[in-house]
LUMVOZA-230346 format. One line per 2 residues: number of its first residue (from 1); their letters; for each residue x, y, z of C-alpha. Coordinates in Angstrom, 1 decimal. Last residue first. Layout:
# LUMVOZA-230346
NUM = a = X,Y,Z | ... $
END
This chain:
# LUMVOZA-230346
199 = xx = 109.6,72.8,76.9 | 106.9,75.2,77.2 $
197 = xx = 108.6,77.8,79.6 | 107.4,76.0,83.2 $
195 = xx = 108.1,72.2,81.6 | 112.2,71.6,83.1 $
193 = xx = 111.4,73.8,86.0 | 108.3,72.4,86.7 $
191 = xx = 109.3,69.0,87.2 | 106.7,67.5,89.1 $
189 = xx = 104.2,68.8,91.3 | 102.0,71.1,89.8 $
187 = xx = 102.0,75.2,90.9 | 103.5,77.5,88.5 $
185 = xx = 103.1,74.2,85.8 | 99.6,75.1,85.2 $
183 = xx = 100.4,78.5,83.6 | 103.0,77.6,81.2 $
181 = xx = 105.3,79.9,80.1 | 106.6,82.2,77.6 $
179 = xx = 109.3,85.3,77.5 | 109.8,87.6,75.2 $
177 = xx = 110.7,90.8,77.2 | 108.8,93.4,79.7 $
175 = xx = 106.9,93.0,77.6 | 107.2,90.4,74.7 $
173 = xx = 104.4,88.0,75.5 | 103.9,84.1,75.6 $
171 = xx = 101.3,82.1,77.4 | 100.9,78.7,76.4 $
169 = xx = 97.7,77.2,77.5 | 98.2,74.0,80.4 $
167 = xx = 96.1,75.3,82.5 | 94.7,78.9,81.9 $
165 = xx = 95.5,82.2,79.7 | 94.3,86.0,79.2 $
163 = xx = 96.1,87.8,77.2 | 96.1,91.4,76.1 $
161 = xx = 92.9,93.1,78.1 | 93.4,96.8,78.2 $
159 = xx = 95.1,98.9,81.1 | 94.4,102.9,81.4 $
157 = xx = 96.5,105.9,81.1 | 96.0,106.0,76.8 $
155 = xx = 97.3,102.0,77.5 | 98.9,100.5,79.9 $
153 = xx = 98.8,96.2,79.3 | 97.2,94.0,81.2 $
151 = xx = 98.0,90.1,81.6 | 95.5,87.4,82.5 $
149 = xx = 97.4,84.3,83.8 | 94.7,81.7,85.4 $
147 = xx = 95.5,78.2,87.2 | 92.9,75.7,86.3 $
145 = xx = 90.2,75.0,88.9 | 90.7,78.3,90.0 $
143 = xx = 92.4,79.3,92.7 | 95.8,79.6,91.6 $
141 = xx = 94.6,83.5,89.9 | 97.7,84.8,88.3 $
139 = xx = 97.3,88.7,87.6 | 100.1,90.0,85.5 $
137 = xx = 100.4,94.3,85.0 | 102.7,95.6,82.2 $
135 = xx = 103.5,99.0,81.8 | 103.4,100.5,85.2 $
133 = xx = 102.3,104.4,85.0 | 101.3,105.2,88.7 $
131 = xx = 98.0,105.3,87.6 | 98.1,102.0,85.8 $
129 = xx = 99.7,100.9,89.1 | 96.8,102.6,91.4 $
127 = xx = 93.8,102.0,88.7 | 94.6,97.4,88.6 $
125 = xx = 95.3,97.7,92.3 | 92.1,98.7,93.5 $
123 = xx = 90.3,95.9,90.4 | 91.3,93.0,90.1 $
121 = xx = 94.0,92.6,93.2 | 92.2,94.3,95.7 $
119 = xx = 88.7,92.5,94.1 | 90.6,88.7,94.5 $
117 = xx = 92.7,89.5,98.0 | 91.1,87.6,100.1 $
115 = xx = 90.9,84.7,99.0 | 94.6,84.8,97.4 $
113 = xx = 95.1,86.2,94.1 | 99.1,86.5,92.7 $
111 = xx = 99.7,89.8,92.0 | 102.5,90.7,89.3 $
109 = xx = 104.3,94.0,88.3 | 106.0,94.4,85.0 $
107 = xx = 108.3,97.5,83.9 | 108.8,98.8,87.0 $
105 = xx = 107.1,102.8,88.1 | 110.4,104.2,89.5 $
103 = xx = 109.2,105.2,94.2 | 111.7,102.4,94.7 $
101 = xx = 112.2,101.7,98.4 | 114.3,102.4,101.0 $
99 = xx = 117.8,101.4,101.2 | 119.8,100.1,97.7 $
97 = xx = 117.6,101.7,95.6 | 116.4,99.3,92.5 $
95 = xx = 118.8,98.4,89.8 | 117.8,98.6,86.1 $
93 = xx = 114.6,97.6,84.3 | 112.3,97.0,87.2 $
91 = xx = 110.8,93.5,87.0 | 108.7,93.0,90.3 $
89 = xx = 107.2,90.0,91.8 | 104.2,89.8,94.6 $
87 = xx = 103.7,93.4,94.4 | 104.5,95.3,97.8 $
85 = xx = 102.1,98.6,97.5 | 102.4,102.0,99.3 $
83 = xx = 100.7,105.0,98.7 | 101.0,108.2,101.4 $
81 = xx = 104.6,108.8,100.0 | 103.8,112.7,99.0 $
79 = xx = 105.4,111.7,95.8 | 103.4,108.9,95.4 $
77 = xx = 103.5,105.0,94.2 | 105.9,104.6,96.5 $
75 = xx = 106.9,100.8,95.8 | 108.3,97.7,98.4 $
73 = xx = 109.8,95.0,96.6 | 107.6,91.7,97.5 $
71 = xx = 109.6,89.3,95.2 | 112.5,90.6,92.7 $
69 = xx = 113.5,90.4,89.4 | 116.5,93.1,87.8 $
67 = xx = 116.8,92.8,84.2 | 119.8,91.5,81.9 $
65 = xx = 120.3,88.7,84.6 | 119.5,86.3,81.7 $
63 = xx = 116.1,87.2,81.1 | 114.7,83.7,80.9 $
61 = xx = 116.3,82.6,83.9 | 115.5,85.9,86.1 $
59 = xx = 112.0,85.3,84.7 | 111.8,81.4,85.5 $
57 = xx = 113.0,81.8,89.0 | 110.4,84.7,89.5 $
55 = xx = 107.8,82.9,88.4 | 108.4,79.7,90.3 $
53 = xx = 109.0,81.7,93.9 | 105.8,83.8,93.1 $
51 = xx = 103.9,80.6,92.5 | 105.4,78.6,95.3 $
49 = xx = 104.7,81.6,97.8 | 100.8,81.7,97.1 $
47 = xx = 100.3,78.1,97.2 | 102.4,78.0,100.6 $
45 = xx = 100.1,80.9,102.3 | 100.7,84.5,102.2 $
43 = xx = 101.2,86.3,105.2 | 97.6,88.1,105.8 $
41 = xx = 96.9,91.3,104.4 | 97.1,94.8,106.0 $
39 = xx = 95.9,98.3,104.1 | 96.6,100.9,106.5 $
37 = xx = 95.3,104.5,105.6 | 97.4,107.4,104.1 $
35 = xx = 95.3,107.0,100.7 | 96.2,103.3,100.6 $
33 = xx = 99.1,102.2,102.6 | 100.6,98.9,102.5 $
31 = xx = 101.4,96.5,105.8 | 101.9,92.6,104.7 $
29 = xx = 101.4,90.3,107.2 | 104.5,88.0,108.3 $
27 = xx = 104.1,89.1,112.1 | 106.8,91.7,112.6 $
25 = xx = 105.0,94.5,113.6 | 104.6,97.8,112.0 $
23 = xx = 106.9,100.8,113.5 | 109.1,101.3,109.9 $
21 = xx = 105.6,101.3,108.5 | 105.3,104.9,109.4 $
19 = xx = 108.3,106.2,107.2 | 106.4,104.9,104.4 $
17 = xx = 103.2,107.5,105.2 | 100.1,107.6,107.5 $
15 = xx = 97.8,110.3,106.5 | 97.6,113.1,109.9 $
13 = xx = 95.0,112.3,112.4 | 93.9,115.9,113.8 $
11 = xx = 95.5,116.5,117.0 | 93.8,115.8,120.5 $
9 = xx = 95.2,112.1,121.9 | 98.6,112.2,120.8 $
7 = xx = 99.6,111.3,116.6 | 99.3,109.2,114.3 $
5 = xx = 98.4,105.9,115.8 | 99.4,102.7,114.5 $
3 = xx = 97.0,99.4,116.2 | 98.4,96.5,117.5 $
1 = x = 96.7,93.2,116.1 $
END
């Protein structure tokens, strides 16, 4: 993997920031930034995508276009632009920037575990959007023997515990609006589309 330098041989390293991942490779990883340091994960894997594709079909249905869904949106989680997160799926409540990306706290953000990604996604992640002031927060664990929804909600700065789901359970919620769904059928084979809500 190539590595980003900051600066020529002599000056202090400086904290990387979003205009630095404009020289990041093309190679399907995903490049965040943590503190002005690189945080890289590997390209998610079929599992992963299938998930994030399901969930955000189902959202934009159940919405009805009245909120704006997306899949690895790019977020500034500071001013100073030094912290950088690409959530699996995104609901922001109005349009994001057309260039760039949104440095708006959305409504819901969702992280879909992958093996290496379980403590980033549990517990970094969980302070850095709560900090950032993100409502709702999903994490969906397809690793498990039985597929896993737990959903956090902000509260007094820090997330509490409002659901936690698995398999064929029922999940429903009303933030960022009602919607309900079926954990198990985010990954089954079969006609997911028609069962994903609880029909």
């Amino acid at each position: 993997m190539s590595v980003m330098t900051t600066g020529d041989a002599g000056t202090p390293e400086r904290p990387l920031t979003v205009g630095d991942l404009e020289h990041t490779p093309e190679d399907g990883r995903r490049y965040e930034l943590v503190d002005g340091r690189l945080d890289v994960s590997p390209a998610p894997g079929s599992l992963h995508m299938r998930v994030a594709n399901r969930l955000a079909t189902h959202l934009n249905i159940v919405c009805g276009g009245e909120y704006e869904i997306g899949e690895n949106a790019g977020i500034n989680l500071d001013s100073a632009r030094i912290n950088h997160r690409i959530p699996d799926v995104v609901v922001f409540d109005g349009a994001p920037p057309m260039d760039g990306y949104t440095d708006v706290p959305p409504l819901l953000v969702v992280e879909i575990i992958s093996p290496d990604s379980i403590f980033r996604d549990s517990s970094t992640k969980r302070g850095e959007y709560a900090a950032f002031g993100v409502p709702s927060y999903w994490i969906i664990n397809p690793l498990a023997d039985r597929i896993g929804l737990l959903e956090l909600r902000l509260d007094r700065g820090g997330y509490r515990d409002a659901a936690q789901v698995h398999g064929d359970t029922l999940f429903g919620t009303d933030a960022p609006f009602p919607v309900s769904l079926v954990p198990h059928w985010l990954t089954a084979d079969g006609p997911w589309l028609r069962h994903l809500g609880g029909d």
